[in-house]
N, CA, C and O atoms as a MOPAC input file, in Angstrom:
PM7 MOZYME 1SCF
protein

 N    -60.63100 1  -119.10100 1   -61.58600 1
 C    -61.11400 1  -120.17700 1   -60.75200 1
 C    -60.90400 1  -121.52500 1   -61.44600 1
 O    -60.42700 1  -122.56600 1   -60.99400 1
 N    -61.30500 1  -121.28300 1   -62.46600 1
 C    -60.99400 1  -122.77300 1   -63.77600 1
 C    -59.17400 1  -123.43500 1   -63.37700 1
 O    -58.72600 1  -124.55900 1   -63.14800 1
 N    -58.57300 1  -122.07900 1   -63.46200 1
 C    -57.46000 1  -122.64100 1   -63.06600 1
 C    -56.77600 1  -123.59700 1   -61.95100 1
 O    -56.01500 1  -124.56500 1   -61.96500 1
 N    -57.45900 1  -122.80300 1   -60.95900 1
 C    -57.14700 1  -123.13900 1   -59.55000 1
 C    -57.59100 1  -124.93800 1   -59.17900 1
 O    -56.86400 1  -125.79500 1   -58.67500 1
 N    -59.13300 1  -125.06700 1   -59.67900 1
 C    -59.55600 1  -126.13000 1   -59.51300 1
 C    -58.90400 1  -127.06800 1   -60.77600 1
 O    -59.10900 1  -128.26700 1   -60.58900 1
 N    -58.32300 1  -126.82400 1   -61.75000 1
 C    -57.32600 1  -127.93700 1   -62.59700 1
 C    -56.09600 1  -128.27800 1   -61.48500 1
 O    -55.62000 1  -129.33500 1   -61.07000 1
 N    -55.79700 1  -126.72600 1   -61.18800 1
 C    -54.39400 1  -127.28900 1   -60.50800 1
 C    -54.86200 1  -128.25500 1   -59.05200 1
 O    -54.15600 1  -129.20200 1   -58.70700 1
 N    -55.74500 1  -127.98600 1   -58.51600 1
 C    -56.65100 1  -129.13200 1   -57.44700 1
 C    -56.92900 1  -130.58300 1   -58.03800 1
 O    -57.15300 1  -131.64200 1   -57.45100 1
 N    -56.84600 1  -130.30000 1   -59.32000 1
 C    -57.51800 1  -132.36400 1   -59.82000 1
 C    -56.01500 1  -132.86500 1   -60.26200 1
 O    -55.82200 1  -134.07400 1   -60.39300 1
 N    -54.93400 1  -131.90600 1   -60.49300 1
 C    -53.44700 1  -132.52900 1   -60.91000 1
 C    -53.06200 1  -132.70300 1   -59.41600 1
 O    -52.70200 1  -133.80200 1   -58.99500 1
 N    -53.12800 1  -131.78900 1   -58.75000 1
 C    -52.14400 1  -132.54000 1   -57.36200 1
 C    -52.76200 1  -133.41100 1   -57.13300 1
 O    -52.10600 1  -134.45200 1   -57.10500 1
 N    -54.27100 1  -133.56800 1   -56.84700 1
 C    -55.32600 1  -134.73200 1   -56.11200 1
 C    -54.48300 1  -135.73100 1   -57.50300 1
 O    -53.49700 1  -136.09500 1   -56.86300 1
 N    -54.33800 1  -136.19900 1   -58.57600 1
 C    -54.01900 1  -137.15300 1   -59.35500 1
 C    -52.77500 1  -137.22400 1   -58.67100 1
 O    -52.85000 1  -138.01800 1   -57.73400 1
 N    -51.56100 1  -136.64500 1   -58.79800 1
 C    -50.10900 1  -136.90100 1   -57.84300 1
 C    -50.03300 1  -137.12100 1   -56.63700 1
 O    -49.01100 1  -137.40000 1   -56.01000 1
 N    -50.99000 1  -137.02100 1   -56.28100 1
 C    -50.61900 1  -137.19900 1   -54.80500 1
 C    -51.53300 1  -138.84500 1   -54.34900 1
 O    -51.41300 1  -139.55000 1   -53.34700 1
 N    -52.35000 1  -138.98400 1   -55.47400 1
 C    -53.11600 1  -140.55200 1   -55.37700 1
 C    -52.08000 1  -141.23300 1   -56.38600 1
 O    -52.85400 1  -141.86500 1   -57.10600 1
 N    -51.01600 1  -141.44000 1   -56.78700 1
 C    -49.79900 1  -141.49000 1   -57.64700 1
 C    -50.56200 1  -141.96100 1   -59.14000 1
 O    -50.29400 1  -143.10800 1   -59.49700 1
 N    -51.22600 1  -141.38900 1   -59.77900 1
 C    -51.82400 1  -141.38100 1   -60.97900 1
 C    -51.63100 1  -140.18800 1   -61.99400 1
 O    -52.40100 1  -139.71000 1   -62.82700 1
 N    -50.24200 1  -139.84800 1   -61.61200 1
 C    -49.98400 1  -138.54300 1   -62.73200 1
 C    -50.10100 1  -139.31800 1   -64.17000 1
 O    -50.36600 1  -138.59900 1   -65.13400 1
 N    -49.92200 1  -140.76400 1   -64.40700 1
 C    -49.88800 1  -140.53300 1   -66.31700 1
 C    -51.51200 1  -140.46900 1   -66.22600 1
 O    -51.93100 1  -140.64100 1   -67.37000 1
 N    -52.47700 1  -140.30700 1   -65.41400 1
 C    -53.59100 1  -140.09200 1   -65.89000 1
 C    -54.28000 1  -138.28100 1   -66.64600 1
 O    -55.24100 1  -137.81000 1   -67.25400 1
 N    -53.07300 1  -137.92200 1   -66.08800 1
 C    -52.77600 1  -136.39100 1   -66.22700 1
 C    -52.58000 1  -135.77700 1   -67.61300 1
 O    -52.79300 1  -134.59200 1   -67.86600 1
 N    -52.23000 1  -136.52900 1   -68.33000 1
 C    -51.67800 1  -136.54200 1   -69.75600 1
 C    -53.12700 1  -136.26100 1   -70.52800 1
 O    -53.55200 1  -135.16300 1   -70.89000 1
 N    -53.77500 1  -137.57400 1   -70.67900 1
 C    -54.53800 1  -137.72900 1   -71.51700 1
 C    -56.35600 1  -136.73000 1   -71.16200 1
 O    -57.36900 1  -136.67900 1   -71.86000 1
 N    -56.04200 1  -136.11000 1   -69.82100 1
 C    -56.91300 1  -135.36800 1   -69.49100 1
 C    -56.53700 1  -134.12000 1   -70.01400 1
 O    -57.36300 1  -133.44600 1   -70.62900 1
 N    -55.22800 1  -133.68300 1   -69.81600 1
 C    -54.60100 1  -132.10100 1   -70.07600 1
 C    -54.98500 1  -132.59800 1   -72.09900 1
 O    -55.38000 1  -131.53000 1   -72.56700 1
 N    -54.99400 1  -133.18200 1   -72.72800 1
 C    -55.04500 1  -133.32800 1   -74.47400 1
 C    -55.95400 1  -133.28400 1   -74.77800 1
 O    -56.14100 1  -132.97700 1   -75.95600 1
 N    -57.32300 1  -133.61900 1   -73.73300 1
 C    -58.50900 1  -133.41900 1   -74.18300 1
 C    -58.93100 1  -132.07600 1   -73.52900 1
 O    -59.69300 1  -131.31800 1   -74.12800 1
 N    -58.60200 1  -131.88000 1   -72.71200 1
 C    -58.89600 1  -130.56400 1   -72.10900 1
 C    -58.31900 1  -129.20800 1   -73.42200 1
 O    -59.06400 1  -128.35800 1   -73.91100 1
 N    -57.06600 1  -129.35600 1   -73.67500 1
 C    -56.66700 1  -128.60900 1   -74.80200 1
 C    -57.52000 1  -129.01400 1   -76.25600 1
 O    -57.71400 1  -128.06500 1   -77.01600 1
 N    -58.00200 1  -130.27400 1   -76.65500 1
 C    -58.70600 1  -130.40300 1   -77.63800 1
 C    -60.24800 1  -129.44200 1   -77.44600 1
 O    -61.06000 1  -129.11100 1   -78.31000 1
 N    -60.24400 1  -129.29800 1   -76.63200 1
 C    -61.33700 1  -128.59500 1   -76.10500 1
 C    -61.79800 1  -127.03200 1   -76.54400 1
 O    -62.74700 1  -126.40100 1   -77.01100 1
 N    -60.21100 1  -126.85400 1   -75.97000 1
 C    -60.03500 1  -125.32900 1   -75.56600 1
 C    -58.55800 1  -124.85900 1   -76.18300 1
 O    -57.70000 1  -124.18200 1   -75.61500 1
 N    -58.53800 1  -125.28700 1   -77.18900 1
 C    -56.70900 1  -124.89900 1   -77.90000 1
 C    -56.25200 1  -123.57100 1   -77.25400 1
 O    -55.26900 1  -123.60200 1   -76.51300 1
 N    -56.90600 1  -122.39400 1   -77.48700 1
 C    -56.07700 1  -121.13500 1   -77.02000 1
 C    -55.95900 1  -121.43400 1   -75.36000 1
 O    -55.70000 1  -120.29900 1   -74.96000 1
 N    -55.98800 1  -122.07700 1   -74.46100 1
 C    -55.90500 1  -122.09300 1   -73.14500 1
 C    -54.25700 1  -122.58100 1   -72.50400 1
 O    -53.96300 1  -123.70800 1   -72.10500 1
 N    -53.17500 1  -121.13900 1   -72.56700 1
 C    -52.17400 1  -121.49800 1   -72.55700 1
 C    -51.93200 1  -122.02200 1   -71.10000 1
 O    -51.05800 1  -122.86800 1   -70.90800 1
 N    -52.57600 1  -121.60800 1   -70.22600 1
 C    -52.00400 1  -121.98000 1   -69.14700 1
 C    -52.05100 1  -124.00500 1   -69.14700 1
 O    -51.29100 1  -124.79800 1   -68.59100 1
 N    -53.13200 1  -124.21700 1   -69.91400 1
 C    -53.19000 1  -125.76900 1   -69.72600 1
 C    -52.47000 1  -126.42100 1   -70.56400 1
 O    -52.45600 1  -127.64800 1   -70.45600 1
 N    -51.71900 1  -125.80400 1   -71.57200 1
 C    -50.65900 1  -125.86100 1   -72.56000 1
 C    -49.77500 1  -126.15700 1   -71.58300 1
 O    -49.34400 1  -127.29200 1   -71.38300 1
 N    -49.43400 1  -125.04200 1   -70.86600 1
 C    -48.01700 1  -125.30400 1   -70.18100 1
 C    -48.15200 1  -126.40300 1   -69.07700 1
 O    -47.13400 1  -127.07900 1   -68.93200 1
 N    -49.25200 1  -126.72400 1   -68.24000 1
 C    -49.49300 1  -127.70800 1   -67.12600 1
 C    -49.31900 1  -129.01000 1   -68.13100 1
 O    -48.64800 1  -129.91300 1   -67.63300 1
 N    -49.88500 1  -129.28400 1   -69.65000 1
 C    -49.65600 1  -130.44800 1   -69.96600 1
 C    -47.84500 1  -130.36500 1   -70.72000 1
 O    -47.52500 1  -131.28300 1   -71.47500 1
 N    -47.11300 1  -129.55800 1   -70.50900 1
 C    -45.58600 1  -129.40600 1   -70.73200 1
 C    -45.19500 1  -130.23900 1   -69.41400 1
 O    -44.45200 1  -131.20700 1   -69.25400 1
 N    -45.84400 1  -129.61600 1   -68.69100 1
 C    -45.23600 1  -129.92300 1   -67.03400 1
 C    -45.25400 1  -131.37900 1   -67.08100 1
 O    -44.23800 1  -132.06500 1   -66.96500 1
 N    -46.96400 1  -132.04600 1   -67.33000 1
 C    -46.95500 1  -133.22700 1   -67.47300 1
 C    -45.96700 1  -134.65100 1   -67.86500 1
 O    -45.48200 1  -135.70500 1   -67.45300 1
 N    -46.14300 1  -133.63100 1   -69.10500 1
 C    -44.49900 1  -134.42000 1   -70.23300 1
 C    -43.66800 1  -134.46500 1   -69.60200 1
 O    -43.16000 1  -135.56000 1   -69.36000 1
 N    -43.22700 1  -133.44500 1   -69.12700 1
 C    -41.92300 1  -133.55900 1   -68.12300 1
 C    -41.56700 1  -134.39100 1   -67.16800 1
 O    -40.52600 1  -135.04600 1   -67.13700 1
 N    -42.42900 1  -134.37700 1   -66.37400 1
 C    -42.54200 1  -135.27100 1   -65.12400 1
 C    -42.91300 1  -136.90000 1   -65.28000 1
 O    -42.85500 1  -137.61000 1   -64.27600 1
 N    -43.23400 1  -137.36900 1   -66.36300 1
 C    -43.50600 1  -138.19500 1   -67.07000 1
 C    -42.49600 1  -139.13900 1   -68.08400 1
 O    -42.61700 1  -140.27300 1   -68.54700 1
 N    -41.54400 1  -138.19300 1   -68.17700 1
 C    -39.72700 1  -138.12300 1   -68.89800 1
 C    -40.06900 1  -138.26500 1   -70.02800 1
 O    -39.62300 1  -139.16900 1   -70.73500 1
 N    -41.34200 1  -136.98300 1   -70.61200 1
 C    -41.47900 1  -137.35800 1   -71.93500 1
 C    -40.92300 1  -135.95600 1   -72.71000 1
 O    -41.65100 1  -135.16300 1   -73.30600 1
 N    -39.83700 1  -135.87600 1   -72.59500 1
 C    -38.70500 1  -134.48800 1   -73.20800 1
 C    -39.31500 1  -134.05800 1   -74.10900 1
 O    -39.97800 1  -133.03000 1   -73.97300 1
 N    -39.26200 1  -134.64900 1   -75.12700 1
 C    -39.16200 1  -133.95300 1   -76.92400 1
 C    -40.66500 1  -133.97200 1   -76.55800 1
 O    -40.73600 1  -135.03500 1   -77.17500 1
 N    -41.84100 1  -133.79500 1   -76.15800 1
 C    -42.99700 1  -133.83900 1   -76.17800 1
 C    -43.05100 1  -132.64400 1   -75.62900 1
 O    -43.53300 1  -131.67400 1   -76.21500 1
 N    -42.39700 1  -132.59300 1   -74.05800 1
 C    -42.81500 1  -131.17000 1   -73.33900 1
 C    -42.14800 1  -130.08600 1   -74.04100 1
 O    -42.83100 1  -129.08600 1   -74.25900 1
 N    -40.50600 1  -130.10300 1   -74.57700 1
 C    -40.19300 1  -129.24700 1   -75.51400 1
 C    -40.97400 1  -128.73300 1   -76.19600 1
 O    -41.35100 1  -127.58100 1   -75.97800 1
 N    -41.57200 1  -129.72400 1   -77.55400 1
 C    -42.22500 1  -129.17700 1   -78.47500 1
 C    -43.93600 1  -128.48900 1   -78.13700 1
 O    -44.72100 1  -127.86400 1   -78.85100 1
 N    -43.98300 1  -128.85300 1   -77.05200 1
 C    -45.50600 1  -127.84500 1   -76.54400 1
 C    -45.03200 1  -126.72000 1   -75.92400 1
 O    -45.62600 1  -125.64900 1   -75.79800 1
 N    -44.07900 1  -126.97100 1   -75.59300 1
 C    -43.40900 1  -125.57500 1   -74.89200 1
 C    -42.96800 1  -123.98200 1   -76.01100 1
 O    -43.09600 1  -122.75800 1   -75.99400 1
 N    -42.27700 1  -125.33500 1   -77.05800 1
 C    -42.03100 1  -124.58100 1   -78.43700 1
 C    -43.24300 1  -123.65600 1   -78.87500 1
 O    -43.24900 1  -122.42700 1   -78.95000 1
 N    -44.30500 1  -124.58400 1   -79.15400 1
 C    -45.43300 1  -124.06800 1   -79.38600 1
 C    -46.04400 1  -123.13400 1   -79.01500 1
 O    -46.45600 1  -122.32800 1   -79.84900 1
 N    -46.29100 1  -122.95600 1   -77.65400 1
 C    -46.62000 1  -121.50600 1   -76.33500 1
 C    -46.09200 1  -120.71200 1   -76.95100 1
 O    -46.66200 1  -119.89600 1   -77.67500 1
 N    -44.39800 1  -120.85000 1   -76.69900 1
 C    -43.70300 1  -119.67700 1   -77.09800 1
 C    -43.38200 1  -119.19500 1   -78.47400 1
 O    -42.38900 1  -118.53200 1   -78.77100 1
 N    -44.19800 1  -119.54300 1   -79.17500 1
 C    -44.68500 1  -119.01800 1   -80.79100 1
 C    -46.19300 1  -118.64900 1   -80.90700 1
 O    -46.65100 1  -118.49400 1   -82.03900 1
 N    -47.12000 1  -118.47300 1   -79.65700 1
 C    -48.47800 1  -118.13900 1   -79.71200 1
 C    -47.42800 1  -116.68400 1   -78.58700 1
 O    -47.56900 1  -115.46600 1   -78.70000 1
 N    -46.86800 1  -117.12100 1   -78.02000 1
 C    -46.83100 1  -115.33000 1   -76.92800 1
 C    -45.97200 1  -114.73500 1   -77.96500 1
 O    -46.35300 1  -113.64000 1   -78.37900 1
 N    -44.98700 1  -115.17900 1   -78.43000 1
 C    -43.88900 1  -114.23300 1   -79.66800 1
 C    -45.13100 1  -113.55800 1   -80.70000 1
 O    -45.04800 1  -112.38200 1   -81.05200 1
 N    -46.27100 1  -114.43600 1   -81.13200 1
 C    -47.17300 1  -113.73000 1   -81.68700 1
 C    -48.12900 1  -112.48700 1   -81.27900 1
 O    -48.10700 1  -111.34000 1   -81.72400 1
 N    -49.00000 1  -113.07600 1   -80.27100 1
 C    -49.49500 1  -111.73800 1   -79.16000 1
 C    -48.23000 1  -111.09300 1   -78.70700 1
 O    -48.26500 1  -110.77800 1   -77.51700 1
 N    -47.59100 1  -110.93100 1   -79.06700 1
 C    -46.17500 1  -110.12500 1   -78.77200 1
 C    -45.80000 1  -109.83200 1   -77.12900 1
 O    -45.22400 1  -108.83400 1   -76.69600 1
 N    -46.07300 1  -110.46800 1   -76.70400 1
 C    -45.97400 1  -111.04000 1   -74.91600 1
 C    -44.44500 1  -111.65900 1   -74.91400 1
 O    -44.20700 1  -112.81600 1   -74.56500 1
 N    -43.30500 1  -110.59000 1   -75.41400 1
 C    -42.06200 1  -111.79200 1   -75.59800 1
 C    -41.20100 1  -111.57100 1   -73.74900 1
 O    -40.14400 1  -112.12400 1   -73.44400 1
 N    -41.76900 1  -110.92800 1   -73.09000 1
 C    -41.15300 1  -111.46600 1   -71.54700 1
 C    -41.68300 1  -113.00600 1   -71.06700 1
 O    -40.94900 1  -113.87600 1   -70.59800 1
 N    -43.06400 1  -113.11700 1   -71.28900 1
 C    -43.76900 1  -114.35600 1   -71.06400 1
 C    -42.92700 1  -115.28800 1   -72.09400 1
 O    -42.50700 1  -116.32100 1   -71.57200 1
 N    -42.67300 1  -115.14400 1   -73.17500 1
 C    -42.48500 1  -115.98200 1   -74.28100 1
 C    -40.95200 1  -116.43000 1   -73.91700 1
 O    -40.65300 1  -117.59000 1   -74.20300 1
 N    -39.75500 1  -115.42900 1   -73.18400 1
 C    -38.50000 1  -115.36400 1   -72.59000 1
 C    -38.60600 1  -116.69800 1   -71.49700 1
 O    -37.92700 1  -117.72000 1   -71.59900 1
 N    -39.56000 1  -116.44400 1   -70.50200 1
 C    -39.69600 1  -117.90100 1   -69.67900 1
 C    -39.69000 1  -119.06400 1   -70.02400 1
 O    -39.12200 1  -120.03800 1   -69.53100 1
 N    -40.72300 1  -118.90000 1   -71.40700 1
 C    -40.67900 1  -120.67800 1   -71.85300 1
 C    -39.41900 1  -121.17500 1   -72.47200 1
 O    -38.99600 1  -122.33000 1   -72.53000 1
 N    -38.77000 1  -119.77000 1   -73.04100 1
 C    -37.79200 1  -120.45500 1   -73.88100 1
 C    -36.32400 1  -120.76000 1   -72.32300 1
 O    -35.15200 1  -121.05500 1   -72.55400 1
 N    -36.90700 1  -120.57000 1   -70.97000 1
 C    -35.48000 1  -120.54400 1   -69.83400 1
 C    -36.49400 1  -121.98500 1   -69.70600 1
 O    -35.74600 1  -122.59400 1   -68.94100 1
 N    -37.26800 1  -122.61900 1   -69.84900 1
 C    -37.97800 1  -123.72000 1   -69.23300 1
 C    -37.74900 1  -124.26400 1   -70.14300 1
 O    -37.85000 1  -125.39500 1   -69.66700 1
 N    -37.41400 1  -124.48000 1   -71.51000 1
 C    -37.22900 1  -125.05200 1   -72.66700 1
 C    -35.65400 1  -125.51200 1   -72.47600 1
 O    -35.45500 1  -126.71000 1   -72.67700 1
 N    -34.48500 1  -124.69000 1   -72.10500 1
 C    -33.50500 1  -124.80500 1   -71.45800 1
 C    -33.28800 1  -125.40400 1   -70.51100 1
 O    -32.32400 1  -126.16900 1   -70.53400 1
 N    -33.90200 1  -125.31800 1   -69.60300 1
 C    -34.35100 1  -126.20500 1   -68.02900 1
 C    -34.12100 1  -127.36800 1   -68.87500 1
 O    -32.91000 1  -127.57000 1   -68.96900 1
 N    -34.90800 1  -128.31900 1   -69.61000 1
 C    -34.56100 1  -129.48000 1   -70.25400 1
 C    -33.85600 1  -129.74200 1   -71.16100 1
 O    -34.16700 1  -130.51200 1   -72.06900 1
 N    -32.79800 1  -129.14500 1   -71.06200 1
 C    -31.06600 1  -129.57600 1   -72.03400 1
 C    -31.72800 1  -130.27300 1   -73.05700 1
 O    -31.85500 1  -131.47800 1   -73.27400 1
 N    -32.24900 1  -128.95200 1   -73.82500 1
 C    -32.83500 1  -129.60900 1   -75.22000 1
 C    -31.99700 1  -129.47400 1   -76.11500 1
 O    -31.21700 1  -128.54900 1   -75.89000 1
 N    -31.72300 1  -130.35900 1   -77.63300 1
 C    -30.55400 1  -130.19400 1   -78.32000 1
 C    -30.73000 1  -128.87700 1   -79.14000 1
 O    -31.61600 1  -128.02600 1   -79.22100 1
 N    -29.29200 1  -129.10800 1   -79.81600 1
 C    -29.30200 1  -127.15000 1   -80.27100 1
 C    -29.34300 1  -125.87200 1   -78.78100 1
 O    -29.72700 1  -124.70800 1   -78.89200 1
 N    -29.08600 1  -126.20600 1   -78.12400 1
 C    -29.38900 1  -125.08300 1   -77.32700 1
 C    -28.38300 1  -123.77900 1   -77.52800 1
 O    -27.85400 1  -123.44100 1   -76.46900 1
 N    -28.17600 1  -123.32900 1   -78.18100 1
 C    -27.23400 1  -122.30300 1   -78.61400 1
 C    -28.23600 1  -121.76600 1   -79.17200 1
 O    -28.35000 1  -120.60600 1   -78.77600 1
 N    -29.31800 1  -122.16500 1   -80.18200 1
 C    -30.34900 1  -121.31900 1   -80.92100 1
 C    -31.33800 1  -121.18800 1   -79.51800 1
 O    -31.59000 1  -120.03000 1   -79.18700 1
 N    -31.77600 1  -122.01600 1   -78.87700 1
 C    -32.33300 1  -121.47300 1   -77.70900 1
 C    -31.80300 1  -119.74800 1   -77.09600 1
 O    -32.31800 1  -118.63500 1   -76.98300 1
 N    -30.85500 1  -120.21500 1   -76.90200 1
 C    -29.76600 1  -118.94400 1   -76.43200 1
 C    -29.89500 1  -117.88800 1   -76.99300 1
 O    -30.24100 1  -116.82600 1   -76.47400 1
 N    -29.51400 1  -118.17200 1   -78.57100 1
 C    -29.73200 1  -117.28000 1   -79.33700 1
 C    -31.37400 1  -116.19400 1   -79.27200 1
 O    -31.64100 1  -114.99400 1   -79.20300 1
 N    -31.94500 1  -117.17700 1   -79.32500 1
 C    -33.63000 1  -116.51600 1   -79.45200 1
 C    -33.94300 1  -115.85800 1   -78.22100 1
 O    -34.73000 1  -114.91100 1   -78.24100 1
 N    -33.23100 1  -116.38700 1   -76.75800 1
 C    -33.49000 1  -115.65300 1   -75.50000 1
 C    -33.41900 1  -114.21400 1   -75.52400 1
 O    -34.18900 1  -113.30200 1   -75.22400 1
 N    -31.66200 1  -114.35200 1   -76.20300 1
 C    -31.25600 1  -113.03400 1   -76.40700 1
 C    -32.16800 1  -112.03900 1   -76.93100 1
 O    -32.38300 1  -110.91200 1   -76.48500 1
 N    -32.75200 1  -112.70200 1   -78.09400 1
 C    -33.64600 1  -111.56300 1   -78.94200 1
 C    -34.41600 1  -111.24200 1   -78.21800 1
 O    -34.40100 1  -110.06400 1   -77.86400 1
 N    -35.56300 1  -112.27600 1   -77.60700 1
 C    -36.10200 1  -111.93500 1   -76.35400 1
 C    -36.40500 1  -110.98100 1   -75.53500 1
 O    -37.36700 1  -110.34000 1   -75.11400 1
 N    -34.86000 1  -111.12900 1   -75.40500 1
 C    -34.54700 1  -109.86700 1   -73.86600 1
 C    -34.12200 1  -108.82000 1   -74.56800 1
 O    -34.21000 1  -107.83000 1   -73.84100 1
 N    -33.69800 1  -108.53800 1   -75.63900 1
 C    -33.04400 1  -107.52800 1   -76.15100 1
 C    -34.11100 1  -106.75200 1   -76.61300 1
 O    -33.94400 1  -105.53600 1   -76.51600 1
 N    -35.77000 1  -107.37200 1   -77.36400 1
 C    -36.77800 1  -106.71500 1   -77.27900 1
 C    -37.58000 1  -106.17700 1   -76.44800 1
 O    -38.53700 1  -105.47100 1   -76.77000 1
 N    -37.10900 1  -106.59700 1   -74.81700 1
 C    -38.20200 1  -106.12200 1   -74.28900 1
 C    -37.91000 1  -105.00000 1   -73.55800 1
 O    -38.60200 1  -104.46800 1   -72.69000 1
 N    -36.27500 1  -104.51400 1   -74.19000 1
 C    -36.27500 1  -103.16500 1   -73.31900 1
 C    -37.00400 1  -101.84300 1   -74.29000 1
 O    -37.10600 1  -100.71200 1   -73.81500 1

């Protein structure tokens, strides 16, 4: 339910056109609650939409070194195709790590 009603106060912020207010709510919300990946990834989204690249990358990075840990590497496979989604540099080691990825989860 926690979820549902975040994702209700981000559209209500986009749709009143106040997404950079989105930012500094999703940092305290995570200062809050660090293990809460899903708000990890909504403040990636943020960055993104915001054209703040190397920011949403590196939180994205981050996720997908907490799921590679809980060993969740199909979940951890997405971030690194959403990490891609933003033609981040090096992407050949991206590539590379997908592979491992997928090659572990059969």
């Amino acid at each position: 339910q926690a979820q549902a009603e975040l994702n209700h106060y981000l559209s209500y912020l986009s749709s009143a056109d106040k997404d950079a207010l989105s930012i500094p709510f999703l940092e305290g919300l995570i200062a809050e609650h660090p293990g809460q990946l899903f708000i990890r990834r909504l403040l990636a989204e943020a960055y993104r939409k915001m054209g703040r690249r190397e920011e949403a990358i590196r939180e994205l990075e981050s996720i997908g070194e907490d799921l590679v840990a809980a060993g969740d590497k199909p979940a951890a496979a997405q971030v690194i195709e959403a990490i891609l989604a933003l033609d981040p540099p090096e992407k050949e080691g991206y590539r590379q790590l997908l592979r491992q990825l997928r090659g572990s989860e059969r």
